[in-house]
Structures are given as C-alpha cells and as structure tokens.
C-alpha positions as CSV (number, residue, x, y, z in Angstrom):
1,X,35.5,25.5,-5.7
2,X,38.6,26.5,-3.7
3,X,40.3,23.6,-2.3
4,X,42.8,24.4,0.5
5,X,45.6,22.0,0.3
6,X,48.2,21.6,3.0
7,X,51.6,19.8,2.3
8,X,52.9,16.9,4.1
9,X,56.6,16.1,3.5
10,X,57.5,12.8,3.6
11,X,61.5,12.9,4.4
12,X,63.6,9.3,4.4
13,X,66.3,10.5,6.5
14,X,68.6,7.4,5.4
15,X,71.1,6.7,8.6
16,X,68.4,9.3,10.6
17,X,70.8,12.5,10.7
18,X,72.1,15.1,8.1
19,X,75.2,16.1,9.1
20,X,74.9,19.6,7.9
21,X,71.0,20.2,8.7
22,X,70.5,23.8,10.5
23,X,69.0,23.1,14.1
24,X,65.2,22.7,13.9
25,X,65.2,21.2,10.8
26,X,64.5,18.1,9.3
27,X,67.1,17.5,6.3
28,X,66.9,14.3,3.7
29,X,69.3,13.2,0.8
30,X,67.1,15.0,-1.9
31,X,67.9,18.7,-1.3
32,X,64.8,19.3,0.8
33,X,64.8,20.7,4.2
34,X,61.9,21.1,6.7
35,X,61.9,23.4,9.6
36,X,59.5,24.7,12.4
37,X,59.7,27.4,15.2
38,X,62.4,29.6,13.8
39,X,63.3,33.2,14.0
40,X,65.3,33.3,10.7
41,X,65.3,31.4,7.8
42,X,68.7,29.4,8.2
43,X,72.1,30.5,6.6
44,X,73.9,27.9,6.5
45,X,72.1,25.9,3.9
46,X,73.4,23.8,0.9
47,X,74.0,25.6,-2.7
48,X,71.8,22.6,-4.2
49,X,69.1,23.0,-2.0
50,X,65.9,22.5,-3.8
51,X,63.1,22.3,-1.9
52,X,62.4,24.6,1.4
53,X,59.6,24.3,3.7
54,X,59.4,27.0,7.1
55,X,55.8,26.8,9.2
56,X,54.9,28.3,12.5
57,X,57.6,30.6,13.1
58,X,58.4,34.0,14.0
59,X,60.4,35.5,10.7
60,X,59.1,38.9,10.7
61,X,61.0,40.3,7.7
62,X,62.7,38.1,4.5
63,X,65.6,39.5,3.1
64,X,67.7,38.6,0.1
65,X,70.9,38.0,2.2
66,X,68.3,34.5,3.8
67,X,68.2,32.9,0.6
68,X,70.6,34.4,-2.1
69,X,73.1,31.6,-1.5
70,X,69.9,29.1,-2.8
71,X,70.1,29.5,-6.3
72,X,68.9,25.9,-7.4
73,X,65.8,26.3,-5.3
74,X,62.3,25.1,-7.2
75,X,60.2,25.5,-4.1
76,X,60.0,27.9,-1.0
77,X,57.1,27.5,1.4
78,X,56.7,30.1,4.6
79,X,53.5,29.6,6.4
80,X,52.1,30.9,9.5
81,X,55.2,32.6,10.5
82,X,54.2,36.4,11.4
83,X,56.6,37.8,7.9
84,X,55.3,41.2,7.5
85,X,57.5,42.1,4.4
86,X,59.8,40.9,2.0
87,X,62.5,42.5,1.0
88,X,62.8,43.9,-2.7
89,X,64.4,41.9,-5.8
90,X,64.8,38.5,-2.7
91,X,63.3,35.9,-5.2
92,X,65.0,37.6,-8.3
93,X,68.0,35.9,-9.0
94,X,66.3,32.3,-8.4
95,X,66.3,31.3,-12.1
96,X,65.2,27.6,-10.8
97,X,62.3,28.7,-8.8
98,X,58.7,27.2,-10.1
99,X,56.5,27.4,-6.7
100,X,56.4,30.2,-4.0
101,X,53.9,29.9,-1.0
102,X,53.8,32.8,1.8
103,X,50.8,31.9,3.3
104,X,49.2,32.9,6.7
105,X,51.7,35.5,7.4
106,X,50.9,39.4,7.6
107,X,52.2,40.5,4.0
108,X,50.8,44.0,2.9
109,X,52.0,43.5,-0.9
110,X,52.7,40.9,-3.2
111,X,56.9,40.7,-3.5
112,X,58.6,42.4,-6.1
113,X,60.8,41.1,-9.0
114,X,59.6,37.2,-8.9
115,X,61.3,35.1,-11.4
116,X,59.8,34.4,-14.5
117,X,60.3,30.5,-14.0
118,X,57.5,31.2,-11.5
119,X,54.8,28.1,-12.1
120,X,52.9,28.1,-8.4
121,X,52.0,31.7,-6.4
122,X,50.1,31.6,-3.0
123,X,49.4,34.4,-1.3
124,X,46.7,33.2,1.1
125,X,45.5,35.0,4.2
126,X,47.9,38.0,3.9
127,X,46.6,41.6,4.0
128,X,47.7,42.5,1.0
129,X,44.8,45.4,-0.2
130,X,46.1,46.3,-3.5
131,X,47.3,44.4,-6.6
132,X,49.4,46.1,-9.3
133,X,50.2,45.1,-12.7
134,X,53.7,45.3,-12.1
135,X,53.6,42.5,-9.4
136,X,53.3,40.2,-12.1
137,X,55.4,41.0,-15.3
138,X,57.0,38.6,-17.0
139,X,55.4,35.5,-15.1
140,X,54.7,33.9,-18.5
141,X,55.0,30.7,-17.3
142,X,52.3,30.9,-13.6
143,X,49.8,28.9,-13.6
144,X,48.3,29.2,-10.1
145,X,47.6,31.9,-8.5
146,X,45.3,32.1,-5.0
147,X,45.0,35.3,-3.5
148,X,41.9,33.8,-1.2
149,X,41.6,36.0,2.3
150,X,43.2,39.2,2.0
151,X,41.9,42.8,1.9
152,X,41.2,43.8,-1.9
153,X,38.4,45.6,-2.6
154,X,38.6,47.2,-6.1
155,X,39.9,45.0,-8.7
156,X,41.6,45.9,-12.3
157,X,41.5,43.4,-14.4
158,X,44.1,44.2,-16.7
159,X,46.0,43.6,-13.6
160,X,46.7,40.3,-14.7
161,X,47.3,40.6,-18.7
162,X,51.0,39.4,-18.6
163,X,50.1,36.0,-17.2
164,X,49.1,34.4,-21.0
165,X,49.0,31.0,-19.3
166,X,47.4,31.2,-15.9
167,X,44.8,28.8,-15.1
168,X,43.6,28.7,-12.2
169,X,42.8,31.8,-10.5
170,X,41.1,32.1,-6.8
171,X,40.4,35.4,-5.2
172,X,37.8,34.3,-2.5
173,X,37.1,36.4,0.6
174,X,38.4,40.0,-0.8
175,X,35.6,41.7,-0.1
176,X,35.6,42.8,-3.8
177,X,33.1,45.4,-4.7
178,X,33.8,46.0,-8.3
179,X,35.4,45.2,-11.0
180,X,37.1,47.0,-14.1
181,X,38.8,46.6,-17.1
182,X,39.1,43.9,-19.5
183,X,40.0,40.1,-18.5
184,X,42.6,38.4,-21.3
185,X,43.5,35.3,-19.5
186,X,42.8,33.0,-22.4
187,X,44.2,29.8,-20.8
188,X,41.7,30.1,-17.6
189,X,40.1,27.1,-16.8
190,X,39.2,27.9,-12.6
191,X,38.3,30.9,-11.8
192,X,37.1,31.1,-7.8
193,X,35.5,34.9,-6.4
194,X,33.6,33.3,-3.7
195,X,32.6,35.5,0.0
196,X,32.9,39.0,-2.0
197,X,30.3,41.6,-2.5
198,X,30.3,41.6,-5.8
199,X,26.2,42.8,-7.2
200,X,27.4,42.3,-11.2
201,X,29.9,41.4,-13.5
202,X,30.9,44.2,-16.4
203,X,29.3,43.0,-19.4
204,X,32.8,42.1,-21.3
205,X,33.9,40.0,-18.4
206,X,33.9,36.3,-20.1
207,X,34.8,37.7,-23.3
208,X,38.4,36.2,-23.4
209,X,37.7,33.5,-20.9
210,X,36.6,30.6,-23.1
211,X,38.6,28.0,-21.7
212,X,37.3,28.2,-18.6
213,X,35.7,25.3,-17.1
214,X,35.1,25.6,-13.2
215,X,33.5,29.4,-11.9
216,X,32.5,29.7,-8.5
217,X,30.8,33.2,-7.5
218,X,29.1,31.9,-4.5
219,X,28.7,33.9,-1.5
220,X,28.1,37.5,-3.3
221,X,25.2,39.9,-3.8
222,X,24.4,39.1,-7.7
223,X,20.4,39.5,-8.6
224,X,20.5,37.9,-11.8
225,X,22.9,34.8,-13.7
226,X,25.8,36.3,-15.3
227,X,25.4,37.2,-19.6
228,X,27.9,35.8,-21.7
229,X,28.9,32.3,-19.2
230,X,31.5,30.4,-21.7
231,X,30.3,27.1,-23.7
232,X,33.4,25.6,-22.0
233,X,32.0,25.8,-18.4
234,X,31.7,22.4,-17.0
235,X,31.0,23.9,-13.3
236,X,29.1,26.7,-12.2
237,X,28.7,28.0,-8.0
238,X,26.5,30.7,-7.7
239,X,25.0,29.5,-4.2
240,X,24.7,32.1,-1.4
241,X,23.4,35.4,-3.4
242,X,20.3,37.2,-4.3
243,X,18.8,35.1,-7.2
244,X,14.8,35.1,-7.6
245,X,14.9,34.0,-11.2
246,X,17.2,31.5,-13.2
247,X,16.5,32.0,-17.7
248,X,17.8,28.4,-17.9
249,X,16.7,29.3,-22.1
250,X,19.3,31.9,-21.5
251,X,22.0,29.1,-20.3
252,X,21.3,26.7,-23.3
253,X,24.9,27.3,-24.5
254,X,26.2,25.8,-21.8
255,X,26.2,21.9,-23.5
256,X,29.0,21.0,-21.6
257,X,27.9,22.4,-18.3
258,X,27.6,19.3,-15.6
259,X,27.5,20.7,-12.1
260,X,25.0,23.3,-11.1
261,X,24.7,24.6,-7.6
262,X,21.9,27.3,-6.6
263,X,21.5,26.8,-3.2
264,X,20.7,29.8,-0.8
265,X,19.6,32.3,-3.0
266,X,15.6,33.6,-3.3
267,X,14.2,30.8,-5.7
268,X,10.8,30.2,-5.7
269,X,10.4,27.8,-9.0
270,X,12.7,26.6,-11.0
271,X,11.6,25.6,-15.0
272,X,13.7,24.8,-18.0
273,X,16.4,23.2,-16.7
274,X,16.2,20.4,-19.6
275,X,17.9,23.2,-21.8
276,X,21.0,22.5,-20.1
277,X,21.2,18.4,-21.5
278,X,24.2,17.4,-19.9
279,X,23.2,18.2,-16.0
280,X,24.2,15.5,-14.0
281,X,24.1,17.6,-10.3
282,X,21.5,20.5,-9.6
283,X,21.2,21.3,-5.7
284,X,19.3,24.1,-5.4
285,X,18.4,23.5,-1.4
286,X,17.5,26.5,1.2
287,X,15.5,28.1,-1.1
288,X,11.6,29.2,-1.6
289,X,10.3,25.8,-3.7
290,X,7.2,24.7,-3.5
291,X,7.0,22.3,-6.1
292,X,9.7,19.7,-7.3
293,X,11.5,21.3,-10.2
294,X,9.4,21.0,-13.8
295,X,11.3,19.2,-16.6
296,X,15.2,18.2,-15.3
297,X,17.4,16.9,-17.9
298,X,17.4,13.2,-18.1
299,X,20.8,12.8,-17.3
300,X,20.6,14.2,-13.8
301,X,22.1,12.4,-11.2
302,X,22.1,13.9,-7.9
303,X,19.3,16.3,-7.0
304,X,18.7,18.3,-3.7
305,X,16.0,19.9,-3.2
306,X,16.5,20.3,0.9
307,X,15.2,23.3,3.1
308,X,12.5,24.4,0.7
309,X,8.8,24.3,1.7
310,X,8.0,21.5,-1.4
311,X,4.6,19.4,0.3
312,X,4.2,16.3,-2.6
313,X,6.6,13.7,-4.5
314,X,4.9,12.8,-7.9
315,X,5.4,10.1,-10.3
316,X,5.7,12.7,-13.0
317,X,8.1,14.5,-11.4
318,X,10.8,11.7,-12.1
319,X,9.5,9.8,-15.3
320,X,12.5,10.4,-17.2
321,X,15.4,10.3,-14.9
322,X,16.7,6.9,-15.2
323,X,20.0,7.9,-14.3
324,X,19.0,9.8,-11.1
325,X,20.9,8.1,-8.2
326,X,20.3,10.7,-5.1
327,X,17.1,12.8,-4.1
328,X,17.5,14.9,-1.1
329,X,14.4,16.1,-0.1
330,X,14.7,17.1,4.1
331,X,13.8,19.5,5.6
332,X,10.6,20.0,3.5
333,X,6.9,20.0,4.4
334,X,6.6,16.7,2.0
335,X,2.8,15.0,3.5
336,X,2.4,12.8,0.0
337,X,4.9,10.6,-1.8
338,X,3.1,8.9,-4.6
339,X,3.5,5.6,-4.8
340,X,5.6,4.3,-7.3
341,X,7.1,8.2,-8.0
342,X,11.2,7.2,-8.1
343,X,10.5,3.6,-9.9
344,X,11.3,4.9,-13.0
345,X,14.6,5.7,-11.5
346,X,16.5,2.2,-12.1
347,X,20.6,3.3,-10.8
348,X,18.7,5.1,-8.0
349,X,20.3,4.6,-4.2
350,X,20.1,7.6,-1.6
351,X,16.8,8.8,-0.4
352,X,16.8,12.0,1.9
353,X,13.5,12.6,3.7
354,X,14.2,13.4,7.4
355,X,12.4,16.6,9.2
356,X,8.8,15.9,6.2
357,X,5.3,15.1,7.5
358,X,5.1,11.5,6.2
359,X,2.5,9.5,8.0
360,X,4.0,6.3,6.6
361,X,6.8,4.9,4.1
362,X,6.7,5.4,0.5
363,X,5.5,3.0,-1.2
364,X,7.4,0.6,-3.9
365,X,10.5,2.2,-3.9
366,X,13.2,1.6,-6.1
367,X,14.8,-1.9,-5.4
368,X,18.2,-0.5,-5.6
369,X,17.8,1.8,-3.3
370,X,20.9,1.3,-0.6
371,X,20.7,4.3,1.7
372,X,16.8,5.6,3.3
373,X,16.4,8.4,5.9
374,X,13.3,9.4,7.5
375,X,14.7,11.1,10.3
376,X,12.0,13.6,11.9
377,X,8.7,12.3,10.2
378,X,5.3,11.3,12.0
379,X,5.1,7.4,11.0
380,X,3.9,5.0,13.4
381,X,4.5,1.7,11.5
382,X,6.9,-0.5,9.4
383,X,5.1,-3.1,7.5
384,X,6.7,-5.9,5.6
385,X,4.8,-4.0,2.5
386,X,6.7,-0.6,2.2
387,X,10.7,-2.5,2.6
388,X,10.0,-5.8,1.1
389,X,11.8,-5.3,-2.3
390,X,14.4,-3.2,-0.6
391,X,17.2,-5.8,-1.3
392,X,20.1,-3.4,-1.3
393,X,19.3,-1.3,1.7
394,X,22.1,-0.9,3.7
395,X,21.4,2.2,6.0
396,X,17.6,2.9,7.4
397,X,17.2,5.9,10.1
398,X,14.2,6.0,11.2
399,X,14.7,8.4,14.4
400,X,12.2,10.7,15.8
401,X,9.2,9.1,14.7
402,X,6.4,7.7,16.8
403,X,7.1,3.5,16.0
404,X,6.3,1.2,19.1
405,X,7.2,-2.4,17.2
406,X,9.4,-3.8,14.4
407,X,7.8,-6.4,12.3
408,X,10.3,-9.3,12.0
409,X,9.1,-10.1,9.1
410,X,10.6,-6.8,7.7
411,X,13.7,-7.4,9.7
412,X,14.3,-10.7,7.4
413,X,13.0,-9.4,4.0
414,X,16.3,-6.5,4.5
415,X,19.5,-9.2,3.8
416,X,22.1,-6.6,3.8
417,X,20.7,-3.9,6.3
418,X,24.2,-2.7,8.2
419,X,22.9,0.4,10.0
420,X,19.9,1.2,11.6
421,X,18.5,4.1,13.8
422,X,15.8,3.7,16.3
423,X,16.5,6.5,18.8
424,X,13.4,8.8,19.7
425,X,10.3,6.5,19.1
426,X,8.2,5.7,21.6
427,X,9.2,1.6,21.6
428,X,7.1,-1.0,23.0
429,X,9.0,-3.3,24.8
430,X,7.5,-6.0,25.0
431,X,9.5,-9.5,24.2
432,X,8.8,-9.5,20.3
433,X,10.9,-6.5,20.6
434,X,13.7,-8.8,21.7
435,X,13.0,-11.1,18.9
436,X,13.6,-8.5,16.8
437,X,16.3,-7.9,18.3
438,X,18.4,-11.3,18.0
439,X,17.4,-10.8,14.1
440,X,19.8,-7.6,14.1
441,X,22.1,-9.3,15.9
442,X,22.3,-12.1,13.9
443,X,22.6,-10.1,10.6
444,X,25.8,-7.5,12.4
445,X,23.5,-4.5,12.3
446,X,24.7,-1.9,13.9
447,X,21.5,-0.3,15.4
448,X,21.9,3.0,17.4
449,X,19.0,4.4,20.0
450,X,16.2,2.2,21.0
451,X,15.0,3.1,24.3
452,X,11.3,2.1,26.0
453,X,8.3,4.2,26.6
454,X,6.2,1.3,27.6
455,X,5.7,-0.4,30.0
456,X,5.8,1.9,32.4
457,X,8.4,-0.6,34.8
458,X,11.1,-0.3,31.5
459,X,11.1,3.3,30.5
460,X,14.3,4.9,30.0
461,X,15.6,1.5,29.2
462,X,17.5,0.3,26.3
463,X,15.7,-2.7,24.3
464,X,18.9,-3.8,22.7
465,X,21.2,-3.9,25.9
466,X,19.3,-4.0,28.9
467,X,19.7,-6.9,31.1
468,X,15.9,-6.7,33.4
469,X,14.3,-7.2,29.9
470,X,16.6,-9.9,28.8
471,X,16.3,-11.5,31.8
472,X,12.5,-11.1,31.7
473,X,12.2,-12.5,28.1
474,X,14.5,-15.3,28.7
475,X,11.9,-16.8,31.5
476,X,8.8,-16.3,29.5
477,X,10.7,-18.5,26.8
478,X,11.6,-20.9,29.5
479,X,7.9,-21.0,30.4
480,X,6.9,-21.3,26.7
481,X,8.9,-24.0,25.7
482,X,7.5,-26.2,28.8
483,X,3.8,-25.4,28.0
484,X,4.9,-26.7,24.4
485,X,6.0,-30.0,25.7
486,X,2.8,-30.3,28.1
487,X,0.5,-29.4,25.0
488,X,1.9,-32.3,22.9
489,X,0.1,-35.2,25.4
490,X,-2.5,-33.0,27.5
491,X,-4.8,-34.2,29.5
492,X,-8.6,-33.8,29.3
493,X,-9.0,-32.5,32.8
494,X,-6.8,-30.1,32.2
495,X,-7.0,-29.0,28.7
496,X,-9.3,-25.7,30.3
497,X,-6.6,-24.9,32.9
498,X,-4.0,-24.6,30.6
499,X,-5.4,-22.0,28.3
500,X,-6.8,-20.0,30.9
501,X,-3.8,-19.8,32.0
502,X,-1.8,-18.0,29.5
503,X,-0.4,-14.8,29.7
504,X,-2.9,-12.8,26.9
505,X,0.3,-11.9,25.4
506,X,1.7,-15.6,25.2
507,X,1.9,-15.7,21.5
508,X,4.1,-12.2,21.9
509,X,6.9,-14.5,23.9
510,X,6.4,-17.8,21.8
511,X,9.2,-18.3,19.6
512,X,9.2,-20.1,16.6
C-alpha cells in the first residue's frame, strides 16, 4: 500500500556553474538548489529560491534564521541528515510553501506553526511518539501525510479533524495499539496502518470515511474483517494477521472492491467470494487451504493460492473464470490436475506449480498459456502430448525433477519458447540430447542448468556446452553419415557385417 518514493532531481546547469551556488551544492536556472554533506543549511541563498533539496548531512538543529530569508519557497526536502529538532514558528512565515519532507532524521515532534499552503507532509522514520491536534491546524489544504516508522503507540483520531481535505494518510510501523475517537476525514481515499498491533478497529471507525478507496491493515493482530468497510473501497490489505474466517456475505457491499489480499493469516477455507462481483485479484497464499477456493467471482483475474496444503486441481474449480489469466499454485501438496481443469480459462497465461507432487504435466492446458513452472515436482517425462498446443509458451522451468531425455518432437511443437530451465534432473546424455540441443539453439532459447548423470564417463558435465560430448557426437555423425552412403549400393557378402555392426544405440546418433 505504502509506496516509498525517493526524488531524483534532474538540474540543466546551462553554461555548468551558478555563480552564486553555496559550496556543495548543485544550483540550476529554475530556483532549485541541491546539496549533500552539509553541516548547515546554507545562508547565502537566493530570495526566489523555490525548490530546496539537503540529503546525508549532519544539520542537527533547523532554525528560522536558515531559511527566513526563503520566502518564495514551494518545496523543502531534509533527509538523512541527523536533525533532531526544529525550531518553533521556522516554516511559518513561508506563505508559498506546498511540500515539506524531513525524512530519516531523529525528530521527536512534528514542527510547529506550518503554513496553511501546506499541500505535501513527510515525516518518515523520525521518533516522533506523540501526535497532537495542534500540529495540524489550519492545514486545510494537505493532502499527504506519511508518518510511516516512528514511535506512536496510542492514536486519537480527532487528531486529524482540521485536515477537511487529506487524502492519503499512511501511518505504517507505529506500533499502534489502539485507537480512539472519531475519524472525519471525508476526502480520504488511502489510508495505510500496516506493521502495528492493532487487534480491532472501534466500531465508528469508517463512519466518515466513504471516499476511501485503497486500506491496507496488513501486518496487525486483527481476528476478524473489519464492520462497516466503505462501498467506495477499491483495495483492501489485510495480509499478515490473525484471520480464521472471512463472511465474504458480510462484504457484499463492497461492488466496487477489485483487489483483495489475505495472505498469511489462519485460513483454512475460503467460500463466498462470488458476493464480491467485481474481484479481479484474490491472493490468499501461506495459509491453511486444502481445497481450491469454492465459487470465485467470474471476473477474477489473478489468483494465488501458494503455500497452502491444497492436493487436487478440478475442472470445476475454474468453469467460470474466463477472464482468469494467473494461477499460482507452489508450494502446495497438488498430486492431481484434471485434465482439461484451466480450459475454460481462454485469456489465461501464468501457471505456478513448482515445489507440488505431479508425476507428470497437466494435460491440455490452455493454448494461450505463455509462462509454465514446475519447478520441484517428481516428473520423469515430456511427451509431445502434454505441450503440443502450447503455441504461446515462452518460459518452461522444469528444474528439480527427475527427466533424463527431451523429446525433439516437443522441442519443435514450442515456436516461441525463449527460456528454459533444465538444472537438477538427472539427464541422459546420450547424443539425441545434443540434437536437442541444436533445436534450442536454433530457436535463441536461452536454457539454464543441464548437467549429466549418465553415463557414468560425463557426469558433472554440461550437455549444452561441453566440448568431450560434442566432440563425441560429432564422430558418431561422421560415422553415420558414411554407413548411409555404404547402405545405398551394399553388397551381399556384406549386408550381415554391416548391421551387426552397429552401435545398439545407432539410431540415437542418426540424424535426419
């Protein structure tokens, strides 16, 4: 939910040098000035200075007397630069200021007196512990405000009442325990309290939050889905908790609701989820599943059901999900894949089955499928059956397995195969492998792993690069294409010679 962005200031310096630009700073022809390593912020600064951005330096305190002089500034950005306090009423008198970013520095409150042009606050990874409602009069006009890693534990929630127009709020990694009071942000559309220890939510606490669209509460100790979740939610995080049951009947308000994420919590079934219509991502991985969810909304898109214990992959599971494009299913104990089960699934592309118990491929998968992964499984063969409508496949891993031999045939029935994993089988190498191996070549497959177990003279070596079984393969063509040659006007006394003769794996080397 919380996305951490970091700015990265492009300056056109002109002629290269700004003749009034303080010593380790970067000045341009806009009114923006960039500086690293400093002890203060500089004095000697333009009146039309807009933009300022100080990182790694070593500004312990901020007083007014640094920046007073600014007074067209829009942005000030400190970062990472040890300031433990800021001096009162510094920002006050900077009518022009919209954004102000002190983040990664040793704060222990928010500053006082901040503008009421004030559009942008960060406060990031600060140890600020307590947040009063004074901090934020008159800041009618914030809209962001991310107060992610610091040390608040107790939370009023009328704390925030004055900012009418805030909408996007994040509070991760507080350590929050409770919460109190009412919430009257009306305008909220993200709201982010992931890595807290929050157990519930009062019962009023989305009663003036119906604009809000993106909630994360990952990473917290709630038992049960929050009451009362807006109609306006479009996203909702609520991985990493205490969970055993999800109502989804109790969620059928949420029309709009498109993103769902579950994962990590205590689930051991999940039913109903066609009351939420407009699901287009459920991952509900590293859970308790044994079977494949019952009744997903037809619209799904992306499903992952990885790290559960589910053992079979039905046809019914996925009848109606004709816009389903990605299954992830490792990490399971799947043994039986029905055959058939995804072809209902027509946009379908990314298949996720590494670390199951498959014996063999599934059969007559979708023929739009473009990614596979059976990474980790028990099969011992490819045959031209299981890939041969697999068109679109781009990417096949097939490490860890226990395959000794490609089938060419399923080499050329995959026209636009670009990756391919072979590493951890116990290959054959014998000189079809080699075949096999101009075919990858030939198509710019990039193929990664590959080494022999047999015979016992090329273990340890690499069937794609190594040079003894090149060189081996190469004479046993040589020796091929002569007894071709001889066989076209043989004699009669030596028609019995000839075939006794042959290696018993001459048809092996022959090529075509």
């Amino acid at each position: 939910m919380y996305l951490f962005c970091t700015f990265l200031v492009l300056l056109s310096f002109g002629d290269g040098f700004h003749p009034n630009c303080p010593r380790r700073c970067s000045c341009d022809s806009k009114q923006s000035i960039q500086c690293y390593r400093l002890i203060e912020v500089p004095s000697q600064m333009p009146s039309t200075i807009k933009r300022i951005y100080i990182s790694h330096s070593k500004i312990k305190n901020l007083k007014l007397s640094n920046i007073i002089k600014t007074l067209a500034l829009e942005e000030f950005i400190l970062l990472a630069s040890g300031t433990e306090s800021v001096e009162n009423d510094t920002f006050k008198t900077l009518s022009t200021l919209e954004t102000l970013e002190l983040w990664k520095n040793k704060l222990r409150q928010i500053p006082t007196a901040l503008p009421n042009s004030l559009e942008v606050l960060k406060l990031n990874d600060n140890l600020i512990n307590v947040l009063h409602e004074s901090y934020f009069e008159g800041l009618k006009k914030l809209h962001v405000l991310e107060l992610q890693n610091n040390m608040v534990s107790t939370l009023s929630l009328s704390t925030f009442s004055s900012l009418v127009n805030l909408q996007n709020l994040v509070l991760d990694g507080n350590n929050i325990e409770s919460l109190t009071g009412p919430f009257k942000l009306p305008r909220l559309k993200c709201l982010s309290m992931e890595n807290n220890k929050l157990h519930f939510l009062p019962g009023s606490f989305f009663a003036s939050l119906q604009s809000l669209q993106f909630l994360s509460l990952s990473s917290n100790s709630l038992t049960v889905v929050p009451n009362d979740l807006p109609k306006s939610l479009l996203s909702l995080k609520l991985e990493r908790n205490q969970l055993q049951v999800v109502r989804f009947r109790e969620m059928k308000h949420l029309e709009n609701l498109s993103h769902l994420f579950l994962s990590a919590n205590s689930l051991s079934s999940i039913e109903g989820a066609h009351f939420l219509p407009n699901l287009t991502t459920l991952k509900i991985s590293q859970n308790q599943l044994q079977m494949l969810p019952f009744q997903l909304p037809t619209r799904l898109q992306k499903l992952d059901c990885s790290n559960n214990l589910i053992r079979r992959v039905m046809f019914q599971d996925f009848q109606d999900l004709r816009d389903l494009k990605h299954l992830f299913l490792d990490n399971n104990m799947v043994s039986l894949f029905e055959v058939g089960a995804l072809q209902r699934c027509v946009q379908f592309s990314n298949l996720a089955l590494e670390q199951n118990l498959l014996l063999s491929i599934p059969l007559r998968l979708p023929d739009t499928l473009a990614r596979l992964d059976l990474k980790g499984n028990a099969i011992q063969d490819i045959g031209e059956q299981e890939l041969k409508d697999l068109k679109q496949l781009q990417v096949l891993n097939l490490r860890n397995n226990k395959i000794s031999a490609l089938d060419l045939k399923v080499l050329e029935g995959l026209p636009r195969l670009r990756y391919l994993y072979l590493d951890g089988n116990p290959w054959n190498c014998t000189c079809n492998l080699l075949r096999a191996r101009k075919v990858l070549m030939a198509k710019g497959t990039d193929v990664r792993g590959g080494q022999c177990a047999a015979p016992a003279e090329r273990q340890g070596e690499s069937w794609m690069s190594s040079k003894n079984i090149m060189r081996h393969c190469e004479g046993h063509s040589h020796l091929t294409e002569k007894s071709k040659e001889i066989r076209k006007k043989p004699k009669p006394e030596d028609h019995l010679s000839i075939r006794t003769s042959m290696d018993d794996d001459y048809y092996d080397y022959e090529i075509d």
